[in-house]
MARBA-10723 format. One record per atom (N, C-alpha, C, CB): residue number from 1; atom name; x, y, z. Coordinates in pm, 1 decimal. Atoms other than C-alpha are relative to their C-alpha. Glycine has a CB too. Layout:
# residues N
[NUM, 'CA', [X, Y, Z]];
...
***
This chain:
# residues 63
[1, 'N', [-82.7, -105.2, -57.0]];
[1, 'CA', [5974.4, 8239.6, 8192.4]];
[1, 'C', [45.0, -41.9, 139.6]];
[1, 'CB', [-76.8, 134.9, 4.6]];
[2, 'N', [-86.7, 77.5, -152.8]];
[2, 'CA', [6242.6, 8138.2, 8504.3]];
[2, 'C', [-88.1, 156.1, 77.0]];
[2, 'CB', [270.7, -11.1, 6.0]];
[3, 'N', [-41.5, -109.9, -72.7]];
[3, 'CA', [6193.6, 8349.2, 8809.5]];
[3, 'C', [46.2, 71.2, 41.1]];
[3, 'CB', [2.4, 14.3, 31.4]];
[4, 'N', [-127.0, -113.8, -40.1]];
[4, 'CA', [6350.7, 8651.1, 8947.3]];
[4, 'C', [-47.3, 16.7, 130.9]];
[4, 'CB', [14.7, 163.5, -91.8]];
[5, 'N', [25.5, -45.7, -156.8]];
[5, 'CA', [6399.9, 8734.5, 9279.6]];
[5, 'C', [28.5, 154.0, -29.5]];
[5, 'CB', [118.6, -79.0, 135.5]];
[6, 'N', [-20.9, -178.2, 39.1]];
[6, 'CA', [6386.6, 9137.7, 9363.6]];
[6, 'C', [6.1, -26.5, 189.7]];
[6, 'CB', [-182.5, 140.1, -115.2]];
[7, 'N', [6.8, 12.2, -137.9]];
[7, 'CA', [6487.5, 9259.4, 9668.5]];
[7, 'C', [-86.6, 205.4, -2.3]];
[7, 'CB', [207.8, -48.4, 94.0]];
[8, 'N', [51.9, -101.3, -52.8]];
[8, 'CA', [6300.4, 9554.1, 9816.7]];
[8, 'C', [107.8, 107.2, 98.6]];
[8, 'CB', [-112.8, -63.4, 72.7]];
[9, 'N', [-103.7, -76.3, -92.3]];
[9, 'CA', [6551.9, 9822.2, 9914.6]];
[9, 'C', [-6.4, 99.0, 124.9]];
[9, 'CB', [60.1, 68.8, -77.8]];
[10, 'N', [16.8, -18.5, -122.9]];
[10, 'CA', [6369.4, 9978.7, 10179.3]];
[10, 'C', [33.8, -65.6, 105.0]];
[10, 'CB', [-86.1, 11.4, 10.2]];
[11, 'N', [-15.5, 62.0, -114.7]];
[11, 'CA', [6343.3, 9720.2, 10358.7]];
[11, 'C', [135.3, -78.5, 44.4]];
[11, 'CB', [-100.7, -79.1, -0.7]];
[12, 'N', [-159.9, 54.1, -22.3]];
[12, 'CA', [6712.1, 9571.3, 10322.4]];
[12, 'C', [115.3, 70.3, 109.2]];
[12, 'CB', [72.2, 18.0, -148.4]];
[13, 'N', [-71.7, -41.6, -114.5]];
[13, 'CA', [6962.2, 9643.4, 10624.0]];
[13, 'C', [175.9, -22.0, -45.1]];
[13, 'CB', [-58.1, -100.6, 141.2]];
[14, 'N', [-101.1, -0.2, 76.8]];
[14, 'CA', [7249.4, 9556.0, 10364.1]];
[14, 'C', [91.4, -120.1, 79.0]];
[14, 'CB', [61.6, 152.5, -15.6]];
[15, 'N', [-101.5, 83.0, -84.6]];
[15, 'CA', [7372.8, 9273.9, 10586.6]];
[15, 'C', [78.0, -94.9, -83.6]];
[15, 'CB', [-71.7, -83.8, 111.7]];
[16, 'N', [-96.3, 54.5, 98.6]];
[16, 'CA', [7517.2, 9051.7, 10285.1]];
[16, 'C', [-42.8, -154.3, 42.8]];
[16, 'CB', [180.0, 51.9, 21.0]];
[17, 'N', [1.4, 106.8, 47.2]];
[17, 'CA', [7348.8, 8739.2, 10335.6]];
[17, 'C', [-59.8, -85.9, -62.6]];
[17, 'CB', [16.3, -30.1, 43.5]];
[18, 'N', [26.7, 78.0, 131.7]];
[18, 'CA', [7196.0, 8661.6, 10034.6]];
[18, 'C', [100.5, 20.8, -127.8]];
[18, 'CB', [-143.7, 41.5, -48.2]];
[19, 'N', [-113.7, -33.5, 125.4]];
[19, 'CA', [7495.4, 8794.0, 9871.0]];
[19, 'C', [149.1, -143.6, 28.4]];
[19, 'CB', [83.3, 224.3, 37.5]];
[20, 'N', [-114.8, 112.6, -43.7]];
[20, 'CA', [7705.6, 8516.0, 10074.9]];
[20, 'C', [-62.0, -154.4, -24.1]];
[20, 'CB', [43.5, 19.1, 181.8]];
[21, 'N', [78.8, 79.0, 46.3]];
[21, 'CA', [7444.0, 8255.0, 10012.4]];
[21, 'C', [15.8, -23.3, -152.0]];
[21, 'CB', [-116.9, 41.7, 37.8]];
[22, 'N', [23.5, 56.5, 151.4]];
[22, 'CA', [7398.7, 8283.6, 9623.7]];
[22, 'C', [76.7, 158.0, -64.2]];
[22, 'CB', [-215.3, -41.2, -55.0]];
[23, 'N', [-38.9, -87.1, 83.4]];
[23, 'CA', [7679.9, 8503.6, 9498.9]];
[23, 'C', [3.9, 40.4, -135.9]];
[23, 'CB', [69.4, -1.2, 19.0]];
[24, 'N', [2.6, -62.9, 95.1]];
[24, 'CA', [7604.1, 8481.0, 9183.1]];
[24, 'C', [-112.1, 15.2, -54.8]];
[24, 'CB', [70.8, -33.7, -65.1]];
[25, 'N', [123.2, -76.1, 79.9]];
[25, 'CA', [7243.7, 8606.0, 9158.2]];
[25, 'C', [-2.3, 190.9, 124.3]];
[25, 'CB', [-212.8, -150.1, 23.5]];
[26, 'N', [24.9, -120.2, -44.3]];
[26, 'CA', [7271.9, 8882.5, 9475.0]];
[26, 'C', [130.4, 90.7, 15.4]];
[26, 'CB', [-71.9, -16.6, 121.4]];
[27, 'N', [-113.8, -65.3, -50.2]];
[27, 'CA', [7551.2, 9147.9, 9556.5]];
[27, 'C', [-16.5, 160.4, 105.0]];
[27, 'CB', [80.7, 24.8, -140.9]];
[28, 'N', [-38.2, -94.7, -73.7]];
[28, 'CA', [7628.2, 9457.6, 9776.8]];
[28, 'C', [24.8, 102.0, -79.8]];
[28, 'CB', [96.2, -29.8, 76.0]];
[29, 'N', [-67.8, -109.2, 73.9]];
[29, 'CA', [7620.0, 9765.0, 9623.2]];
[29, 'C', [50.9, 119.9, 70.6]];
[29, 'CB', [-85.6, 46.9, -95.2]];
[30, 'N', [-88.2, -131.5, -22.9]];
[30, 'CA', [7771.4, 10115.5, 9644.3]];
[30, 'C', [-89.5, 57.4, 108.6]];
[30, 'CB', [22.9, 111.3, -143.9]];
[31, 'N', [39.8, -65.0, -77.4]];
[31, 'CA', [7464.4, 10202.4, 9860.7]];
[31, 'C', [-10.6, -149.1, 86.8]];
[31, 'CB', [-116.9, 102.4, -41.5]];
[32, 'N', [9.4, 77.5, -80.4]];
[32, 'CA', [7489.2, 9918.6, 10073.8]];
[32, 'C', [-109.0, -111.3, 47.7]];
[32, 'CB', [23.0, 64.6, 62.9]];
[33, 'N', [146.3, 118.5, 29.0]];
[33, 'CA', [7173.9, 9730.4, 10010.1]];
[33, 'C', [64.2, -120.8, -70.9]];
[33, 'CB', [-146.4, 69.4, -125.4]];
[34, 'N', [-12.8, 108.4, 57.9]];
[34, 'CA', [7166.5, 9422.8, 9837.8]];
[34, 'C', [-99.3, 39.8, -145.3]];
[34, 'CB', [-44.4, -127.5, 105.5]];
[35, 'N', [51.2, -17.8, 77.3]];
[35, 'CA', [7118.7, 9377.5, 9459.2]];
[35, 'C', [-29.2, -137.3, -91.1]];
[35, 'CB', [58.0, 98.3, -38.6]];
[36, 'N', [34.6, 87.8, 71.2]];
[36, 'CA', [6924.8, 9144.2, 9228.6]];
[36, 'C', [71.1, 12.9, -129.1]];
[36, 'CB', [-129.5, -1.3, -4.5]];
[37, 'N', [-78.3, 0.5, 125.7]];
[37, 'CA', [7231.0, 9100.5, 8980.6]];
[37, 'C', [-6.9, -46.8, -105.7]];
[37, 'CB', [82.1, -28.3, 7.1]];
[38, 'N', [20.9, 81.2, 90.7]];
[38, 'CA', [7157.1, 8824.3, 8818.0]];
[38, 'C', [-120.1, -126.0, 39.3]];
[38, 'CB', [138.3, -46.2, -31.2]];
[39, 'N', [94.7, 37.9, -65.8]];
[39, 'CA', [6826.9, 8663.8, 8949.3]];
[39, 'C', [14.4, -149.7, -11.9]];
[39, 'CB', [-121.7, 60.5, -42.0]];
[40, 'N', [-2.1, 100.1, 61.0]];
[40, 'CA', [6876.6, 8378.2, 8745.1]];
[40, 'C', [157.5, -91.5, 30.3]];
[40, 'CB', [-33.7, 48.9, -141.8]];
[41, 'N', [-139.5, 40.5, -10.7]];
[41, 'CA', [7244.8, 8299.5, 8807.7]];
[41, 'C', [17.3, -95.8, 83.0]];
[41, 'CB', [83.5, 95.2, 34.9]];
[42, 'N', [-19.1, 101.2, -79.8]];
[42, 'CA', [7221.9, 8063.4, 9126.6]];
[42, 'C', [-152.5, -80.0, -1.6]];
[42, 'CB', [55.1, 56.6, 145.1]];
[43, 'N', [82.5, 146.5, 15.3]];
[43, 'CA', [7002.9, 7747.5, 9149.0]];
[43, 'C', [-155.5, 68.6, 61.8]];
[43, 'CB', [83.8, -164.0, 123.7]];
[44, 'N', [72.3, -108.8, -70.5]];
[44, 'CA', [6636.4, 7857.2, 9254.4]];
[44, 'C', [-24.4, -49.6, 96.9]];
[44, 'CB', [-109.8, 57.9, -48.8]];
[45, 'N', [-56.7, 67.1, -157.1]];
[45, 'CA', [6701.2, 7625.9, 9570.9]];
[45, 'C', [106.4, 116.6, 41.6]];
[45, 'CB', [97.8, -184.7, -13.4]];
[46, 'N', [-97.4, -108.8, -80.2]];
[46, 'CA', [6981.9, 7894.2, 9657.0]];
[46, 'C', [-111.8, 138.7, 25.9]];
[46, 'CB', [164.1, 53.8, -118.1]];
[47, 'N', [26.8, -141.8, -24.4]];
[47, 'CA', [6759.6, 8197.8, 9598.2]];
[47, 'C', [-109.5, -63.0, 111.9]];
[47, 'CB', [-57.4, 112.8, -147.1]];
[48, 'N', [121.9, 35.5, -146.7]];
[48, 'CA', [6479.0, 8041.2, 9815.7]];
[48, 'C', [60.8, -48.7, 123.8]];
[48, 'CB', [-118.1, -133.6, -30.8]];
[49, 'N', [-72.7, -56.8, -103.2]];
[49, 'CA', [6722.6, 8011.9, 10077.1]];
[49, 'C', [68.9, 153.8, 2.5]];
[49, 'CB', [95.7, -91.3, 14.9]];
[50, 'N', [-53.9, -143.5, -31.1]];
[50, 'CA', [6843.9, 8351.8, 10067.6]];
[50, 'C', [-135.1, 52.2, -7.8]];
[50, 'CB', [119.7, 75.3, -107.5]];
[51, 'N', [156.1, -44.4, -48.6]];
[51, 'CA', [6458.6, 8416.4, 10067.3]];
[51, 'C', [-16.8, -10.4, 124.3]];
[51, 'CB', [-114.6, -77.5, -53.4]];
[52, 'N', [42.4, 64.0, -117.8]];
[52, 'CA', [6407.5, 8230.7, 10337.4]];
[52, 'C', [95.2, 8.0, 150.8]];
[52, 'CB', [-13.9, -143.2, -48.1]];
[53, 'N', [-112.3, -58.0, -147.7]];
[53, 'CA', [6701.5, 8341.1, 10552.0]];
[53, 'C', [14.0, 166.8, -12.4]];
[53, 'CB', [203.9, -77.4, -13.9]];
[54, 'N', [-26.1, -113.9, -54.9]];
[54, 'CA', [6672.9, 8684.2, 10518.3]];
[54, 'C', [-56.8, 87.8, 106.2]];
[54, 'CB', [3.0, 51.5, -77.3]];
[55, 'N', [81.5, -32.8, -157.7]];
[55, 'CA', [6611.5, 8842.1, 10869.4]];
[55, 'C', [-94.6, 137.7, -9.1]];
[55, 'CB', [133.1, 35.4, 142.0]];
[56, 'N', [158.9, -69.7, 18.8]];
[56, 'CA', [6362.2, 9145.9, 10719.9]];
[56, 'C', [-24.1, -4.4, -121.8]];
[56, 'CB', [-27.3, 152.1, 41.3]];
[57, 'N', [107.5, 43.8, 108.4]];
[57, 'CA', [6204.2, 8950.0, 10448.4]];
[57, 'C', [48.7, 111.8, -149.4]];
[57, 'CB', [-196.1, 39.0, 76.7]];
[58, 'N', [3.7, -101.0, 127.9]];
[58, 'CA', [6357.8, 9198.0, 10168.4]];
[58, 'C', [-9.6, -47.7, -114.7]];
[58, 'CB', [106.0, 78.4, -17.3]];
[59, 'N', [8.1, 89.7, 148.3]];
[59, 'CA', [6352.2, 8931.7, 9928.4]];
[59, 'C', [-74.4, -49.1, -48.6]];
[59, 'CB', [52.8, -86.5, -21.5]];
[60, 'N', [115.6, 80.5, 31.9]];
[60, 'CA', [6067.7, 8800.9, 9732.0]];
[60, 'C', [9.9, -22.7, -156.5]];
[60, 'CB', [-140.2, 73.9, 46.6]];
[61, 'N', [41.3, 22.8, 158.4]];
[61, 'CA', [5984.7, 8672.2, 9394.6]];
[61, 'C', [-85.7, 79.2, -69.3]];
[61, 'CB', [-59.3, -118.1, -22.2]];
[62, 'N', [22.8, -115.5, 68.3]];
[62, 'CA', [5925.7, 8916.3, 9110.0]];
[62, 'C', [-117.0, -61.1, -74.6]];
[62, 'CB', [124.8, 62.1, -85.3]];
[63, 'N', [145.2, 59.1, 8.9]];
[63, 'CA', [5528.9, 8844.2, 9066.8]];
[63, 'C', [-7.6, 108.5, -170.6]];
[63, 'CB', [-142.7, 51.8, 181.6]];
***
């Protein structure tokens, strides 16, 4: 089983850059958070940078 990233929507500030990083696993939704669209969709070198750059940690791997 691949991994999924999840983002935690509390803690997300909706700033868009794991959605500008790996557009085609995160996106921006209607409430302005960030969403785990397609977890699988970008390389898992992209999502572990958009892990790893997001400035309050909302992103982690779906344990």
């Amino acid at each position: 089983m691949a991994k999924q990233a999840v983002v935690d929507k509390d803690a997300c500030i909706g700033c868009g850059l794991c959605a500008s990083t790996c557009p085609k696993s995160f996106e921006l939704g209607v409430d302005g958070k960030s969403h785990a669209t397609n977890p699988a969709g970008d390389s898992e070198k992209c999502v572990h940078k958009a892990i790893a750059n997001c400035p309050v940690q909302a992103i982690s791997w779906k344990k």
